[in-house]
C-alpha positions in Angstrom: 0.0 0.0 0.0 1.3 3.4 -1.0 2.3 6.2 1.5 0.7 9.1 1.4 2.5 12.3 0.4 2.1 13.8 3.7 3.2 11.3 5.4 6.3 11.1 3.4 6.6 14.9 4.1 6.3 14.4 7.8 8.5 11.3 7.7 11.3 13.7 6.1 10.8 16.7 8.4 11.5 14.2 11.5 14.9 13.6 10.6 15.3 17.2 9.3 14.4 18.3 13.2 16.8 15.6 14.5 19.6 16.8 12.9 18.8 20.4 13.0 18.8 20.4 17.1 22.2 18.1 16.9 24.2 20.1 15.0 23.0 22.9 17.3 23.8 20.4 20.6 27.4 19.5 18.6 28.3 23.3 18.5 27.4 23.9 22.1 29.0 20.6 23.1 32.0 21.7 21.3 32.6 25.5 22.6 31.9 24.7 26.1 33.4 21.5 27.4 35.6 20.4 24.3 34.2 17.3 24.6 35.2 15.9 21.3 33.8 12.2 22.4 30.4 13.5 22.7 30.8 15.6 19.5 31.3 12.4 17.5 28.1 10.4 19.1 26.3 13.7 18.1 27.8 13.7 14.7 27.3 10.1 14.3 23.2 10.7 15.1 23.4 13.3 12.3 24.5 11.3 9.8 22.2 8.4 10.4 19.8 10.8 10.0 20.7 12.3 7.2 20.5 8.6 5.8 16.9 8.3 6.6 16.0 11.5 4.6 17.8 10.8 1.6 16.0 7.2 2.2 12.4 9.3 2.9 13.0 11.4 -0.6 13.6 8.0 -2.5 10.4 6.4 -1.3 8.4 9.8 -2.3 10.2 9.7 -5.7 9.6 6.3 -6.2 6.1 6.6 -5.1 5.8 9.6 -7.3 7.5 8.0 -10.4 4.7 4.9 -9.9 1.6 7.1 -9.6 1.7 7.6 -13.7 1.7 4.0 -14.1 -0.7 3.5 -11.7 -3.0 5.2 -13.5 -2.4 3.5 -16.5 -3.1 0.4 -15.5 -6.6 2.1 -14.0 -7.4 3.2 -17.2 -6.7 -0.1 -19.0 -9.0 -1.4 -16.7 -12.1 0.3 -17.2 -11.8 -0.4 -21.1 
């Protein structure tokens, strides 16, 4: 069953959030304490999500790139 495109939307803005408020928490962590150990976990959180965006946009452009032929195949169908 296909997503819906809002719920792709709010599937990509989640990690969007996640990384927004880590790169924020990896700056702070960085200029106060130094603590380069933390600053890499935090980094490492960014990246995986960064992943699962680019992973959110492919589902939407796959789902987007099958709506065409869904409809086709409606249309063949109904004939």
């Amino acid at each position: 069953m296909k997503r819906s495109t809002s719920a792709l939307i709010h599937d990509i803005r989640n990690p969007l959030n996640t990384i927004s408020i880590n790169a924020e928490l990896g700056k702070l962590t960085l200029q106060k304490t130094g603590d380069v150990a933390k600053a890499i976990q935090i980094f490492e959180t960014i990246i995986a999500e960064c992943q699962l965006c680019s992973k959110r946009i492919t589902e939407l452009k796959d789902s987007l790139q099958d709506e065409p032929a869904a409809e086709t195949l409606l249309k063949e169908e109904r004939s």
